[in-house]
C-alpha positions in Angstrom: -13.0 -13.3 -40.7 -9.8 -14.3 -38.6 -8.2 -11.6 -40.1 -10.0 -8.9 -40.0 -10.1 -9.4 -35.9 -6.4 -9.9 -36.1 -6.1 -6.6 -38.0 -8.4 -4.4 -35.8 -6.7 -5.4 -32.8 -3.0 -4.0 -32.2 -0.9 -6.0 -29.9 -1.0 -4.6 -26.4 2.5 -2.9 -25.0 2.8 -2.2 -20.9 3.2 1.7 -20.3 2.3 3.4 -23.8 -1.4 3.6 -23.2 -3.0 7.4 -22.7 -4.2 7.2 -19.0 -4.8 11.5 -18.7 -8.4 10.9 -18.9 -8.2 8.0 -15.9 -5.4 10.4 -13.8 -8.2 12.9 -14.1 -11.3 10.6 -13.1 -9.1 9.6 -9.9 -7.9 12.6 -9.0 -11.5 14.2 -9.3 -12.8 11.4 -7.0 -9.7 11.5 -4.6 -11.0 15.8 -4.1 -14.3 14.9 -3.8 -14.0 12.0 -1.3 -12.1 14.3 1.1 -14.2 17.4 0.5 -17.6 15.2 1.4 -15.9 13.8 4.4 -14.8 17.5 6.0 -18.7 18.2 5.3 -20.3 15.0 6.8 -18.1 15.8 9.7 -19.3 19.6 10.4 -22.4 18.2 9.7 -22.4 15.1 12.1 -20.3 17.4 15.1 -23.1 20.4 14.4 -26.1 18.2 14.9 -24.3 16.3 18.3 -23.4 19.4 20.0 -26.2 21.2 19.0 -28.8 17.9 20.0 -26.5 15.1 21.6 -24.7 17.7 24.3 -27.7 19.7 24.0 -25.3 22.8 24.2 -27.3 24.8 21.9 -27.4 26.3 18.3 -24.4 29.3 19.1 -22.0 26.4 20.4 -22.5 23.9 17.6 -22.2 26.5 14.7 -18.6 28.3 16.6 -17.5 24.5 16.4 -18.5 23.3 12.9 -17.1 26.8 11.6 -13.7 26.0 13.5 -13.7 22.4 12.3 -14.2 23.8 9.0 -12.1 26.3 8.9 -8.9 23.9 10.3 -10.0 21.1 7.6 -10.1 23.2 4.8 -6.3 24.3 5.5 -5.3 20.3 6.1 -7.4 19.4 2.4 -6.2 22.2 0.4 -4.0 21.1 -2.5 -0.7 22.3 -2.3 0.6 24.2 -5.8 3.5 21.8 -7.0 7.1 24.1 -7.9 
């Protein structure tokens, strides 16, 4: 019984595991975390200028569309060379 546990189980050796599926998973949840966070943002500044200034609908969408428009240029992913 010993053995066949022994036999199953190959020896573990730092750095030659396949971690592609786990790179993928993080980078997936790196581009979705900042890409939820630009939105909650145009969403929280839409509703305060719009309600909390009390400024109006026309003001609060000409600044979430700016905020928008300036975050998706920072969050872009740059093409590698």
């Amino acid at each position: 019984m010993a053995d066949q546990h022994a036999e199953a189980t190959a020896p573990h050796v730092h750095g030659e595991m396949n971690i592609s599926e786990q790179a993928w998973t993080w980078a997936l949840f790196l581009g979705l975390t900042k890409w939820v966070s630009l939105a909650t943002a145009v969403v929280i500044l839409f509703l305060t200028v719009w309600f909390g200034v009390g400024a109006g609908f026309f003001p609060a969408f000409i600044a979430s569309v700016v905020v928008s428009v300036i975050g998706f240029f920072m969050l872009k992913t740059k093409k590698a060379h």
